[in-house]
Each structure stands twice: as structure tokens, then as C-alpha cells.
N, C-alpha and C positions, 0 to 999 in steps of 0.2 A: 422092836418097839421104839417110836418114837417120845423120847421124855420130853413130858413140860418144860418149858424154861421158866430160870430163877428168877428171869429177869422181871419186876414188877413196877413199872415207871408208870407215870402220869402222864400228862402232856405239859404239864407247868414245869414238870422236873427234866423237861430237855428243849427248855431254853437256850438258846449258843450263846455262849461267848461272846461279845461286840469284836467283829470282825478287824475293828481300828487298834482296838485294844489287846487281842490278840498276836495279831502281827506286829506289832510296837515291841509287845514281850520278845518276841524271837526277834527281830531289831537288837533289843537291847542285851542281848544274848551273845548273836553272833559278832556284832561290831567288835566290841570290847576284847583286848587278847590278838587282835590282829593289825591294830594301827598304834600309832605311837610308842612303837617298842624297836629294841634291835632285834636281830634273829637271834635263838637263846642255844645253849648248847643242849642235844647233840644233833637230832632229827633235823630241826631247825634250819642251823645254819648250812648243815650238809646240801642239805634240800636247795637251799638256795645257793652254795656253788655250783653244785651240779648244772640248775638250771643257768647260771650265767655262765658257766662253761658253754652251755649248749646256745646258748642266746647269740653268743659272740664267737661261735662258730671251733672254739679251740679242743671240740670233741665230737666224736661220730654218736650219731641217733641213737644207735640201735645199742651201743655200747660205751656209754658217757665213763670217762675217766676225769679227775685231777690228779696229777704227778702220777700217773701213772696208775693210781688205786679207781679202783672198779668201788660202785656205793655198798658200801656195808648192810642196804638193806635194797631186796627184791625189787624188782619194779620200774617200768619207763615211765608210767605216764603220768606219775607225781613230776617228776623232772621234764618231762614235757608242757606239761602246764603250767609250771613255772616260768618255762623259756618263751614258750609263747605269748604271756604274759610282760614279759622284761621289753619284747622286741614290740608288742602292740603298746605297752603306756610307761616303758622306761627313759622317752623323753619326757611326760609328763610328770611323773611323780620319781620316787627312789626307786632305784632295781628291787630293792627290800620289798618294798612295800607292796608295790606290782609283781612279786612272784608270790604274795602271799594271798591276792586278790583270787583265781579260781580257787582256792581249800574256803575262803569263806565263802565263795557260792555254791562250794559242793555241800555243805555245811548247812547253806538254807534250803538248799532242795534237800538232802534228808530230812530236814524237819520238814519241810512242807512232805515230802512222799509216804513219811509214816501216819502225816495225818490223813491221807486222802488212803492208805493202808489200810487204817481203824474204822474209817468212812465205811468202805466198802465190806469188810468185815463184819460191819454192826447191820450191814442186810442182807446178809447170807441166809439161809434156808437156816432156822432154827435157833439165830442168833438177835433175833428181833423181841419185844414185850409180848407180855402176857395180854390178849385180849381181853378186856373187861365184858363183866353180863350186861352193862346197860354204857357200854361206851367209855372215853374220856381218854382210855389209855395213849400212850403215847405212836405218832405218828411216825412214820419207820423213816422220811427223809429227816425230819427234825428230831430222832432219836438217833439216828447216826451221826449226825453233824454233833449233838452232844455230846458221843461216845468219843469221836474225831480229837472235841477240846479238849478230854478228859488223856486222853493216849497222848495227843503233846506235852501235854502240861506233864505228864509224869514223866514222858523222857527228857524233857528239859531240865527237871527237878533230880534227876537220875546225878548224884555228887563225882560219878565217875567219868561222866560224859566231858567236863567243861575246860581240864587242861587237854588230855590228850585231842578232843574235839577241832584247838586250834592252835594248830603247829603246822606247820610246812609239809605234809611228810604223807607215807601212803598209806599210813592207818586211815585217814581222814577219806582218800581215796575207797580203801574199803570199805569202810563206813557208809558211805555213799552206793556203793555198789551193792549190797546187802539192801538198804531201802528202797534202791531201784526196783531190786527183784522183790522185795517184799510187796511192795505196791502193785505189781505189773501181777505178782497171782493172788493178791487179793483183789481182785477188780475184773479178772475172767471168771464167769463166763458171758458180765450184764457188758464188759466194752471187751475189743478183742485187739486189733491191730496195732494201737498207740501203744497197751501194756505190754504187746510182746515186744515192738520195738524199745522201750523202756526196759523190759527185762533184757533184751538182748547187749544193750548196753550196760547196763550194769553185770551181767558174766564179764563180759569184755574188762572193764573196770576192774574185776577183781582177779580177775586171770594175769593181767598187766600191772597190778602194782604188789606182786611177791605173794597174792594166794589164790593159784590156778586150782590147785588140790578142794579147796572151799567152795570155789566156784563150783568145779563138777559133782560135787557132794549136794552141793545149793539147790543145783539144776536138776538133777533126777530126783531130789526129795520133792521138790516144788512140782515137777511131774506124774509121781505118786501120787502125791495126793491131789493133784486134778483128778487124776483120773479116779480116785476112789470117792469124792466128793459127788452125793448125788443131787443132780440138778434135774429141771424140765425137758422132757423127753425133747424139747424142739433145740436146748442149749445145749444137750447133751453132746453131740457129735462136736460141736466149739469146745469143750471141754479137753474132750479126746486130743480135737488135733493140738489146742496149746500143750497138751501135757506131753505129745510127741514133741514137738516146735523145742519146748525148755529141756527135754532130755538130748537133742542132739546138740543145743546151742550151748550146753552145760560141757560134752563133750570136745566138741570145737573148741570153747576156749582154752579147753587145757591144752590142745594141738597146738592152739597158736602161741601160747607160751612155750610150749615145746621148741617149736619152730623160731620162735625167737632166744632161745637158752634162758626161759626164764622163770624156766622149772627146776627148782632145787629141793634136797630131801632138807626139812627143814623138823621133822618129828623126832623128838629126843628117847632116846636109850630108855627102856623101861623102867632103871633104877633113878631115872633123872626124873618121871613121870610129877608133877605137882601132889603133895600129899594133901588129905580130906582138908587136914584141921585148917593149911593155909591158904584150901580153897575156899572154903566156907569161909577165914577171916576176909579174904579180899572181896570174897559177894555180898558178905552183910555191908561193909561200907562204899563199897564200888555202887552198888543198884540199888543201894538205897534211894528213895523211900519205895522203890516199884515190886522189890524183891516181896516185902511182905503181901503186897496188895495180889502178887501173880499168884504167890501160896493159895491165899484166899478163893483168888478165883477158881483155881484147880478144885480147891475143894469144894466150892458152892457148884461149880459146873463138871462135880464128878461123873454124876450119873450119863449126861451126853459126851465127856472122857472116854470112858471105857465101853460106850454103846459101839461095836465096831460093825455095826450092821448098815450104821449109819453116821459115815464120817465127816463131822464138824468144822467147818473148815477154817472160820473163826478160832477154834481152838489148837487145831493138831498143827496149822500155817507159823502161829507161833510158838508152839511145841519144838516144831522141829528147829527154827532157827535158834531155841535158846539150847536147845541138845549139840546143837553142832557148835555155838561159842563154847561151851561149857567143856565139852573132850579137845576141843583146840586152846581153851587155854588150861586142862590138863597136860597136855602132851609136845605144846608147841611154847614158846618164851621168844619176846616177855608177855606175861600171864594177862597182866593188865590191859594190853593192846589185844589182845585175842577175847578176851572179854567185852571189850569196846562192841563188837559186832554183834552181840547178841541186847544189846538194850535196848534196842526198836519193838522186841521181840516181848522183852520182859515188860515194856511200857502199850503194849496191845493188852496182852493180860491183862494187869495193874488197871485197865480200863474199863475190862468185862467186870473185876470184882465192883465198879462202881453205882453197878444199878440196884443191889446186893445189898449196899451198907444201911444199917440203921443210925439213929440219929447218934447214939452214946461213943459208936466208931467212928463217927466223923467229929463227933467233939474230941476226941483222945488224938486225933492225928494235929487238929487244928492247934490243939494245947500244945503238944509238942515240937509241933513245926514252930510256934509262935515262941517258945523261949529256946529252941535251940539256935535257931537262926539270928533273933533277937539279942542273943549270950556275944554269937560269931560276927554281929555288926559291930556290936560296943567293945569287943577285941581288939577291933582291925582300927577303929577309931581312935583305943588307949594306944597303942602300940605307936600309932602313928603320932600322938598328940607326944609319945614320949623322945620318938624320934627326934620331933623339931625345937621341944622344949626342954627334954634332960626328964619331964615329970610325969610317970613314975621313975623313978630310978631304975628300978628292976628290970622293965621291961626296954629303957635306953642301952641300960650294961649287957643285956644279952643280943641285942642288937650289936651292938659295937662289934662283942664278940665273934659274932658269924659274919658279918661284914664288916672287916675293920678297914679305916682312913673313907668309908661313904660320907660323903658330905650331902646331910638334904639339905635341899631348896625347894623351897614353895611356890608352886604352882597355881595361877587361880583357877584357870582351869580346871585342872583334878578338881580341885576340891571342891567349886561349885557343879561338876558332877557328881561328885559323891554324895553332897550336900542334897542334892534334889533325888538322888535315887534313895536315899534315907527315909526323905519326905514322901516319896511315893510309898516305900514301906510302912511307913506309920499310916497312911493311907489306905492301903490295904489291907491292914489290921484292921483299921474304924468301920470297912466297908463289911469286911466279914463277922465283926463282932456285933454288930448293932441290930442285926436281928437273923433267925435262923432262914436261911434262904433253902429250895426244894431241890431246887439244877442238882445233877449227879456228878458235876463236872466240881463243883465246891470243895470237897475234900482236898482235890489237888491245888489248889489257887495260891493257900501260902507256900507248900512245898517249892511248886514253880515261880514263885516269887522271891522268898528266900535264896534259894540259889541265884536268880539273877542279882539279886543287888550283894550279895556275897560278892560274885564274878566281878559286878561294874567298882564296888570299895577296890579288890585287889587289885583291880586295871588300872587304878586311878589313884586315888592316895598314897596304895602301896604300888605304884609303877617304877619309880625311881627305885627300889630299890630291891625288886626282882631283877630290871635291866641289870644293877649293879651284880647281884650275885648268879644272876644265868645266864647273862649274854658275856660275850669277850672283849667290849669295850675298854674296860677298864686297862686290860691288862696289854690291847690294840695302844692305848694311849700312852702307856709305860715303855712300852717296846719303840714308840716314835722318841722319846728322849733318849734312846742308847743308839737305834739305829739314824743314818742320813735320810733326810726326805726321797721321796722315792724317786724322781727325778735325777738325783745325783747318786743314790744308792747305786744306781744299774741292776745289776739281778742280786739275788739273796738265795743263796745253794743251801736245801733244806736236806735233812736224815732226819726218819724214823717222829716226825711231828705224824700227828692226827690228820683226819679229815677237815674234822672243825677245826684246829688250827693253823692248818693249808688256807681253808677258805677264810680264817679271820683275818691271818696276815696280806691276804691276796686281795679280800672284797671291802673289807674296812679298812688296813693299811696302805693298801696300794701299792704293796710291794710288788715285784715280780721274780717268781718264786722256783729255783730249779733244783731237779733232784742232784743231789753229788755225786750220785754214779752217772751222772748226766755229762758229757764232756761238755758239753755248753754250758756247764757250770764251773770249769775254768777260769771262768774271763769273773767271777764272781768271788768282793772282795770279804764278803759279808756269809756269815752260815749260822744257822737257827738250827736247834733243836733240842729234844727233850731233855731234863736234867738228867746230871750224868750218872748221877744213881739208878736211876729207872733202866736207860738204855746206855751204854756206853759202847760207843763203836769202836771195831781194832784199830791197830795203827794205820793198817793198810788204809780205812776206810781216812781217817782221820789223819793226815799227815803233822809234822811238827812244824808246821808253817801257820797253824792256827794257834790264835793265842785268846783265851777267853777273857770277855771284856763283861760282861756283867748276865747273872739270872734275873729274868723276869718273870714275878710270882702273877698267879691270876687269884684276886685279893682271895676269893671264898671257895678256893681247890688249891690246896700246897703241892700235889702231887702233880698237879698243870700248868708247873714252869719251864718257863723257855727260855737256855742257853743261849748266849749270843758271840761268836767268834768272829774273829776278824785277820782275815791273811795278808802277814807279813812280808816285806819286803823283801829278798832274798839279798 
């Protein structure tokens, strides 16, 4: 039997979005968080030594090293894209900067691919409005493109997407790769060739950046349900062959991680397994606000759920990608990065329940988006005003406290961004409050709004002072008063220092950096490493011709000081 859909639209109520307005949002989205900052610790900065390792040639492709350490996390082609980057525009801008430039265009082509995802989704067999008896109801290309604004806007709003989203690093890579395939089997069997090559890069993307096991999970579930998805007898055989096409291309890419060693057993011990309660804490605030809205739809679209006579492809497409985030951030850590991949998924849903809502649930979501976010702007603005004035008290002294000797300075910049994304926000508030509008896409507007000018306040007013507590400048610049400039340094013989410490002393320092068991670290008058509590190396390692000259704290980590020695004259 095939059930009616819940879906009961207008044609008024799938007006789009203004396409300028739109895009400007996801602009104001993605920019923010990836320029005017240092690299932060730990994804971050790694990410980008790797990749200027790889830039400047002092490591092989297939197996990037500094000092000898292999990257702590899975994956080439985060570190590829980086290097490629360094070497096409690292005479133009900073190395920094320019290895951080592909994650934010992988960044906009996720959001652009889950909306043309939702697009195609919202015209699938069974996923389209209820036909009216005398007309008006909504029009299946201008009811998709609604459901389209309505699935961005929720993942955008989505509070878990927006740090890990932009970082250096290969979650971002996955992320992208997940949207890829998401898009490329939402969209067969009405286009065929573009989405399989789009899907076939994204396996590829996530096979290469440390989740090949995902990928081939991805690939044969996305081919399942092609192939159980019924369509028109004439599309049918395009169905078939995509759903063979992503079952072998699923397989393939785990080969070619194989074949590049870069397949590792990465699933933890049973008893290590994530338990209920502190999965369920990290999904109520991680996917918020989409979580509730996907319930919602599950339960308004149960009846074609559990129709298995005839399967929904709208539904079960995102089903399966949120079942597969959900047992991989069960089973795999860290939880929250395994999570990350399924909000494309969770923010489809979150889109179906929108044609669904009555008016009383869309005012309960508006009320609440409007003073939670409105609470989190006047935070970021007290907090800030107490930074640079002393007033409030309370909120300077616990500042001090977690970053203590920060010195702000004022910026006009920032502030006159912060300044005008405020005013967009109180904007946005008078647009939506001023009379009830029909668009289905409404409910999400403040969500997605909220989160953006959250993200652009803490880019901007609070920049200086994330810089200070998550990047290594501070502690880069500490280390330049005890150590010689690097020109006269020579080399600087390191033990048992980090990744990110390697690369802060090396990419911000300028030092140049040799391992001790290194014999070409002989000629090296200078030696760095961890306090001696932490690691303390034997004699053998550490002979008595070193004499230590000063610890360098990293102001807002006691436990991320660096020793500094210095070999004596014989």
C-alpha cells in the first residue's frame, strides 16, 4: 500500500529564500574561523606542518613525516591539500592561510551539496505535497527548492557543525565526502553521470582521509537502497546500474587505502564502547536544533517508515547516513568528530518535518531561538566589554584567570563586524516578528541566523583571545626571548616535544628543529623539550653537558611547557 503523504503545502508556502540572501548566509558562515587567526592546537597546526612539510618537499607523499612522527591522525589528502595550496598561493598570502583555503571550500561545497541533496529528495516518488481537489497546492520544483532552504538552514544551525567544521584537518575532508555521496544518490535516477562521478569522489575523499571502513559501509548502503527504491519502469535499469557503480566504488576505495597503508583498525574494545546517557548528552547539544525536528519527522512520516513494500528514498537515504554516524561515534573516538558526519543527514530530516508544522510549533521554536541566541550575543558582548574595560568585574577576573598576562587591544575592525552582524540580527528578528509569514522554510531562519552571528561575535570580538588561548603564539613568542634568533641559533635538538609543538617551534619560530638521537643534532647548541616532570629522559639520552636555562609555559596549558637547554662548553 502506498500512504498519503503528510506533506500538505500551498504554493505561497514554498516561496525560496532570495538566493543573494541565502548565499551571503553560508558566506558569513564559512569566512569566519578561517582567516585572521593563527593555526590553533592540535588538528590545526599539525595539518598545516604536515602540509609544509610536504610543500617544501622535506617528506615523501605517500608517507609525510616531521622529526620522524607519522600524523597522529589517518589520512593523505587533508595534507595534500594543504601543500598544494602552500605551493599555488604561499607567495601570495601566509603558508597559514593558504593551507587553510581548500577545508573552506570543501566546507562550501558541503553546504551547497546537502542543499541540492534535499533538492532532489523533496522530488522523489512519494516525497512531494498532497494534491489539492480544486488546485493551488504546491509545485514540486518550487516545493523542493523550499525544502532545499529549509535542510540548509538546519544544518547550518546545527551548534555542533561550526568549530570542528573549520579546522585544518580530515574531519572536514570527511565531511565533505559524506555530502558528496549524499548528493550524488539523492539525485539518481532523474541525473546519472555527474552524481556518480561526484559520488565516486567523495568514497575516494573518505577512504583517504582515515575513514575507508565508512566509506565502504556508505557505498553499499547507498547501493541498497538504490536498488530497493522503486522508480519508472524506463529509470529503473539507471537505478540498478548506479546502485552496482556505488557498490563497487564503495569497495575500491577501501582497496586503495589498503594499498596505500591507510587502513587501520581504529574501532575500540567493547568495554571502551560510548555509553547511552553520554551519547544522548553529546546529540541533544551537538545537533541541535535538527535533532528534534528529525524525531518529528520520523514520526509524522512513520507510516511510509515502515512501508517496506515500498522504499522511501527521501527517508531511509537519510536514515542510513544518520545510523552509520551514530554506531561510529558509538564505537570509534573522538565521538564528536564521528558525529560530525551524520548532520547533513540529521538536517534532511529536520526538513521533511517542515511541511508538517503548525503555527503554535513554529512560534515555540522562534520564541526560543530568539532568547537563546539573543541571551549568547549579549554574553559575548558583556564578556568582551569586561575584557577591555575591567566592567563587569566578575566576568574580567575569570578571564584573567584562564588567560592570564592577555593583553586586549582593540580592534576596529572586529568590532565594526560584530557591530553590523548584531544589526543584522536585530533585523532578523523585526523581519520575522512583524507578521506571520507561510514559507515552510520560516521555522529555521532564526536557528540559522543565531548560530551565524554567534560564530562571526566569537571570530571577531572574541578573536584575540581564542588566538591567545588555542594557538602557540604566545608561548612561540616566549620561547624567542630565551632562545637566539634563528639565523644565529643553527639547529635546536628536540626530545619527546608534540606534533604541535614541532611544528610551532619550526612554522612560527623559524627554528630548525633536530631529533637528539639525530647525529646531526650534534652540531646543535640548543635542545627543547617537554617539562621534566612529564618526560624525563635517562642519562644516556640527556648527557651532563646540558644545562637548563629556562621553562616556557604556554599561558592557558601548565602541562604544555617547554624546557630549554643549552650545551656547554667542554
Amino acid at each position: 500500500m502506498n500512504f498519503p503523504t503528510p506533506a500538505i503545502v500551498s504554493q505561497a508556502a514554498v516561496r525560496p529564500l532570495p538566493r543573494a540572501l541565502l548565499l551571503l548566509l553560508c558566506l558569513a558562515y564559512v569566512v569566519p574561523g578561517f582567516v585572521a587567526r593563527a593555526p590553533w592546537k592540535t588538528l590545526d597546526i599539525t595539518s598545516f606542518g604536515y602540509a609544509m612539510a610536504l610543500a617544501e618537499g622535506r617528506t615523501p607523499w605517500l608517507a609525510p613525516e616531521i622529526l620522524g612522527l607519522s600524523p597522529d591522525t589517518e589520512g593523505l589528502i587533508p595534507y595534500w591539500l594543504g601543500a598544494w595550496a602552500i605551493q599555488a598561493f604561499g607567495d601570495v598570502i601566509s603558508p597559514e592561510l593558504a593551507s587553510r583555503l581548500p577545508f573552506a571550500a570543501l566546507l562550501w561545497l558541503a553546504l551547497m551539496a546537502t542543499w541540492y541533496a534535499v533538492y532532489y529528495l523533496a522530488r522523489s516518488p512519494g516525497a512531494g505535497p498532497v494534491a489539492f481537489a480544486f488546485g493551488g497546492e504546491a509545485n514540486e520544483i518550487d516545493y523542493a527548492r523550499a525544502m532545499a532552504d529549509g535542510g540548509l538552514l538546519a544544518l547550518i544551525a546545527c551548534l555542533g557543525l561550526a568549530q570542528p567544521s573549520h579546522e585544518a584537518s580530515s574531519y572536514v575532508v570527511q565531511l565533505s565526502g559524506v555530502c558528496f555521496v549524499f548528493y550524488a544518490a539523492a539525485c539518481i535516477p532523474i541525473r546519472f553521470a555527474t552524481p556518480l562521478c561526484v559520488g565516486a569522489i567523495g568514497l575516494v575523499m573518505l577512504a583517504l582521509s582515515g575513514a575507508p571502513t565508512y566509506a565502504v559501509c556508505l557505498g553499499l548502503g547507498v547501493a541498497l537502497i538504490l536498488a530497493l527504491t522503486p522508480v519508472d519502469a524506463k529509470l529503473r535499469a539507471r537505478s540498478l546500474q548506479a546502485a552496482g557503480v556505488f557498490a563497487i566504488l564503495g569497495v575500491a576505495a577501501l582497496l586503495l587505502a589498503v594499498y596505500l597503508h591507510q587502513w587501520q583498525w581504529r574501532i575500540l574494545p567493547a568495554e571502551n564502547f560510548r555509553q547511552l546517557r553520554p551519547l544522548f548528552e553529546l546529540v541533544v547539544w551537538y545537533v541541535w536544533p535538527a535533532w528534534p525536528l528529525a524525531l518529528w519527522s520520523l514520526w509524522i512520516w512513520r507510516r511510509q517508515v515502515a512501508d517496506w513494500r515500498f522504499v522511501h528514498r527521501h527517508l531511509w537515504l537519510p536514515i542510513l547516513l544518520v545510523g552509520l554516524a551514530l554506531v561510529n561515534t558509538v564505537i570509534t573516538t573522538p565521538s564528536d568528530r564521528a558525529l560530525l558526519l551524520g548532520l547533513p543527514a540529521f538536517a534532511a530530516l529536520a526538513a521533511f518535518a517542515l511541511p508538517t508544522f503548525r503555527r503554535a510549533m513554529a512560534a515555540l521554536i522562534d520564541w526560543f531561538t530568539l532568547l537563546f541566541f539573543s541571551a549568547a550575543a549579549i554574553t559575548i558582548w558583556v564578556i568582551w566589554l569586561a575584557v577591555y574595560t575591567g566592567t563587569p568585574a566578575k566576568p574580567a577576573a575569570n578571564v584573567a584567570r584562564i588567560a592570564p598576562d592577555f593583553v586586549a587591544q582593540f580592534s576596529l575592525p572586529q568590532f565594526a563586524i560584530a557591530a553590523l552582524a548584531t544589526l543584522a540580527w536585530c533585523a532578523l528578528v523585526f523581519w520575522r516578528a512583524r507578521r506571520n509569514r507561510p514559507e515552510i522554510w520560516r521555522s529555521l531562519v532564526l536557528p540559522a541566523g543565531g548560530t551565524v552571528l554567534s560564530w562571526i561575535l566569537l571570530m571577531s570580538i572574541w578573536m584575540p583571545m581564542l588566538d591567545y588561548g588555542r594557538s602557540y603564539t604566545a608561548q612561540v613568542q616566549a620561547l624567542a626571548k630565551v632562545l637566539p634568533a634563528p639565523m644565529s641559533a643553527g639547529c635546536v635538538a628536540a626530545w619527546g616535544l608534540s606534533r604541535s609543538q614541532i611544528v610551532a617551534m619550526q612554522a612560527q619560530g623559524g627554528w630548525k628543529l633536530k631529533t637528539l638521537t639525530d647525529p646531526a643534532s650534534q652540531s646543535c647548541n640548543w635542545l627543547a623539550m617537554p617539562l621534566e616532570s612529564q618526560r624525563t629522559p635517562s642519562n644516556e639520552v640527556l648527557g651532563p653537558e646540558w644545562q637548563r636555562i629556562a621553562a616556557v609555559a604556554r599561558p592557558t596549558d601548565k602541562n604544555a611547557e617547554i624546557v630549554i637547554y643549552r650545551r656547554q662548553a667542554n
